[in-house]
Legacy VTK file of the C-alpha trace (Angstrom):
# vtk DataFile Version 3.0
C-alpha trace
ASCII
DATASET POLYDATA
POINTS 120 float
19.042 33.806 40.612
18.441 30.253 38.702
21.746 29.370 40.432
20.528 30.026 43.799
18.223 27.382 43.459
21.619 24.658 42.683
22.079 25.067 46.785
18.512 24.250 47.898
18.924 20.739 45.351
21.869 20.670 47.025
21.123 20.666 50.464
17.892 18.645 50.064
19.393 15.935 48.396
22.500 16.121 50.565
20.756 15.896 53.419
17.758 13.646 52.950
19.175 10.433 54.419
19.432 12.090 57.836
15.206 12.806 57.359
14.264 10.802 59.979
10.553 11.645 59.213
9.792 9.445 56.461
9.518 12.937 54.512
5.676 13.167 55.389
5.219 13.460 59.197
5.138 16.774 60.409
8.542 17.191 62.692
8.115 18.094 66.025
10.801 21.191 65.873
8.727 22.140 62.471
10.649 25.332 61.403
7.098 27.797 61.187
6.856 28.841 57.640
7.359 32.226 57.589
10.604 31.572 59.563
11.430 29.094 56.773
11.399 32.027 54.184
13.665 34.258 56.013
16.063 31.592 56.152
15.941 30.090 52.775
16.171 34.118 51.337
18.984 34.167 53.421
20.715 30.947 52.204
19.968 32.209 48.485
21.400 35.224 48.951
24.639 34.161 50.551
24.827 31.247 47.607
24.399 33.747 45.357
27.360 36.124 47.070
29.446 32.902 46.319
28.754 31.732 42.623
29.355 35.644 41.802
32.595 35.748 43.873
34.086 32.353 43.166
32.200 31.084 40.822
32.113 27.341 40.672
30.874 25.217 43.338
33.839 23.456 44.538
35.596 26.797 44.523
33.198 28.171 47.539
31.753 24.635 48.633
33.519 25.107 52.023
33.081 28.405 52.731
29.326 28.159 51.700
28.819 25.371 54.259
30.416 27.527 57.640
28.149 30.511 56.338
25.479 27.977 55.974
25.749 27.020 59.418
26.727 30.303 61.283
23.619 31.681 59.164
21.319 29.033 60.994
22.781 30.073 64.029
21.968 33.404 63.921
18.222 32.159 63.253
18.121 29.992 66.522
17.892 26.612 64.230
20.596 23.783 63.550
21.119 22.040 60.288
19.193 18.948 61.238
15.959 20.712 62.146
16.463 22.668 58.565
16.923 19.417 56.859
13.697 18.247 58.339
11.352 21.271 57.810
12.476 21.354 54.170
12.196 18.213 53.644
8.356 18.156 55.394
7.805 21.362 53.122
9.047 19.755 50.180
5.646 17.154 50.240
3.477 20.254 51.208
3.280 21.908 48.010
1.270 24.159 49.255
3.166 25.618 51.983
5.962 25.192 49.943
4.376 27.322 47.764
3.873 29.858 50.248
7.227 30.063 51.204
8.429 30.914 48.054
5.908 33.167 47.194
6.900 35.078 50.758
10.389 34.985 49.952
9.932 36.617 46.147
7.568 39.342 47.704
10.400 39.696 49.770
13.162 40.185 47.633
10.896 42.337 44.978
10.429 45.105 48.271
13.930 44.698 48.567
14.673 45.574 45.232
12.305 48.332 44.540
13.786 49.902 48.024
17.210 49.877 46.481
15.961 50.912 43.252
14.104 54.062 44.803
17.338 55.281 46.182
19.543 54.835 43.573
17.351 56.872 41.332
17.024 59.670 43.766
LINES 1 121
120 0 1 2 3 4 5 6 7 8 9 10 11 12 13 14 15 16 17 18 19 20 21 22 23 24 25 26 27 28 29 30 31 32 33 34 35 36 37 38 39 40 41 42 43 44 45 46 47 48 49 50 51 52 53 54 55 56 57 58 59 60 61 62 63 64 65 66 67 68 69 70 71 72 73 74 75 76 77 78 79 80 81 82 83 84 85 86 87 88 89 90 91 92 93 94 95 96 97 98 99 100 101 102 103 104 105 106 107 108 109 110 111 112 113 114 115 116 117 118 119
């Protein structure tokens, strides 16, 4: 899971000379926080698909970023307004906070779900 965490550096440090915020304003197309932790559980999970497949970063780097994208597709956002909300969320550690608390409640239910039915 520590690895998971390589893409979000990634991606925020990537992407933070296209933040055309200044990093504290509040964007206008804000990505609501609890939409934020669906899609940054998402992203860690398909990272995570690709370190254990591939491995190495610049063994999956490509195919991370189309599943990156098609993923924000599929959650009505573009990469832009991403790079913006977690960049705003980034100097809210509070929300930020949040988020990640959200998405490890998350992924615990997940897991005990799974858990529960492979011990049946």
């Amino acid at each position: 899971m520590n690895k998971c965490f390589f893409f979000l550096i990634f991606v925020l440090f990537s992407c933070s000379a296209t933040d055309d915020t200044g990093g504290n304003e509040k964007p206008k197309d804000l990505i609501p926080k609890n939409k934020m932790a669906v899609i940054l559980k998402d992203l860690m999970l398909v990272e995570s698909h690709f370190q254990i497949k591939y491995g190495s970063m610049p063994n999956y780097k490509e195919g991370l970023l189309v599943s990156s994208d098609s993923l924000f597709k599929s959650h009505g956002v573009n990469e832009k307004q991403f790079d913006r909300s977690y960049n705003y969320y980034m100097t809210q550690s509070g929300e930020l906070h949040y988020i990640y608390k959200q998405i490890l409640d998350t992924l615990n239910v997940d897991y005990a779900k799974v858990n529960s039915q492979i011990n049946k």
